[in-house]
C-alpha positions as CSV (number, residue, x, y, z in Angstrom):
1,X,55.7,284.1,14.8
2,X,55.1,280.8,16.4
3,X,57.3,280.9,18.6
4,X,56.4,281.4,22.1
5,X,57.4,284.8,23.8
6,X,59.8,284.0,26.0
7,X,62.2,282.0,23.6
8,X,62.4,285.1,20.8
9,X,63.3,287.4,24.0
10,X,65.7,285.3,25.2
11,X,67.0,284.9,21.6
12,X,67.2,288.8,21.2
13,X,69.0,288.9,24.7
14,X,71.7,286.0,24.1
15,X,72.3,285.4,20.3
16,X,74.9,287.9,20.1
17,X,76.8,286.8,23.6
18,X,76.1,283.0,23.2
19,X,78.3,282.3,20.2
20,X,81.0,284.9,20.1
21,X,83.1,282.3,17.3
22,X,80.8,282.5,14.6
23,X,80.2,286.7,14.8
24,X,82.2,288.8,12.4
25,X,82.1,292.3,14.3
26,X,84.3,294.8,15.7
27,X,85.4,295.5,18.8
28,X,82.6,297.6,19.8
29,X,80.1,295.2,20.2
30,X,81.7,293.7,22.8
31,X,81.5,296.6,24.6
32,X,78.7,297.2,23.6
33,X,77.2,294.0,25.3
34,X,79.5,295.2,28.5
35,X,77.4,298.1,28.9
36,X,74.1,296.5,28.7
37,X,75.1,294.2,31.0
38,X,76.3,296.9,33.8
39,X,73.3,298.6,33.2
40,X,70.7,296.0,33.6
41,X,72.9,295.2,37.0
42,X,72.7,299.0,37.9
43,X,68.8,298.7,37.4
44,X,68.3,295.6,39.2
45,X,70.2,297.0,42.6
46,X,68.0,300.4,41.8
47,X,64.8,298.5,42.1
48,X,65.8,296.1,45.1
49,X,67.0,299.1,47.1
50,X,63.8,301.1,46.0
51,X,61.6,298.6,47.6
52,X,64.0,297.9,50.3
53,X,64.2,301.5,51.3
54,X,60.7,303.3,49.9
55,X,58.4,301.2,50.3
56,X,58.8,300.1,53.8
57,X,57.9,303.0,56.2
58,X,59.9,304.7,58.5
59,X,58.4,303.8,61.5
60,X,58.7,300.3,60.9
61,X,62.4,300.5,59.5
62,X,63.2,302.5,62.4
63,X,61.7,299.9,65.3
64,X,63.6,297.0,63.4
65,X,67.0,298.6,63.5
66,X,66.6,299.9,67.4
67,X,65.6,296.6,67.8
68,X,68.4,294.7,66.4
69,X,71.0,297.8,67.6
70,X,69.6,297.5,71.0
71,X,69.8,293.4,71.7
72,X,66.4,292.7,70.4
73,X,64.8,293.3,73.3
């Protein structure tokens, strides 16, 4: 286990997608990798409009878009 942390992770995220020519598998996995994919995308746009949306307050969100509705005055 000398290898650092980041390098095993990225191995367990990319082994099977970076070589598709030397995998014997079915179809599935594939699809498999499809649908992790989608999902971490799907999370990703969760969080970003999570702290885009929740986390600023109202008050301030609201006085930003009048403002840029209204000419920015």
């Amino acid at each position: 286990m000398d290898v650092p942390l980041p390098s095993r992770l990225s191995y367990l995220l990319y082994s099977r997608t970076s070589n598709p020519g030397q995998r014997f598998e079915p179809r599935g996995a594939d699809t498999r990798d499809n649908w992790s994919r989608y999902l971490s995308l799907w999370f990703v746009l969760q969080v970003r409009f999570y702290f885009q949306y929740h986390l600023i307050p109202s008050e301030c969100r609201n006085k930003y878009t009048k403002q840029s509705i209204s000419g920015g005055n």
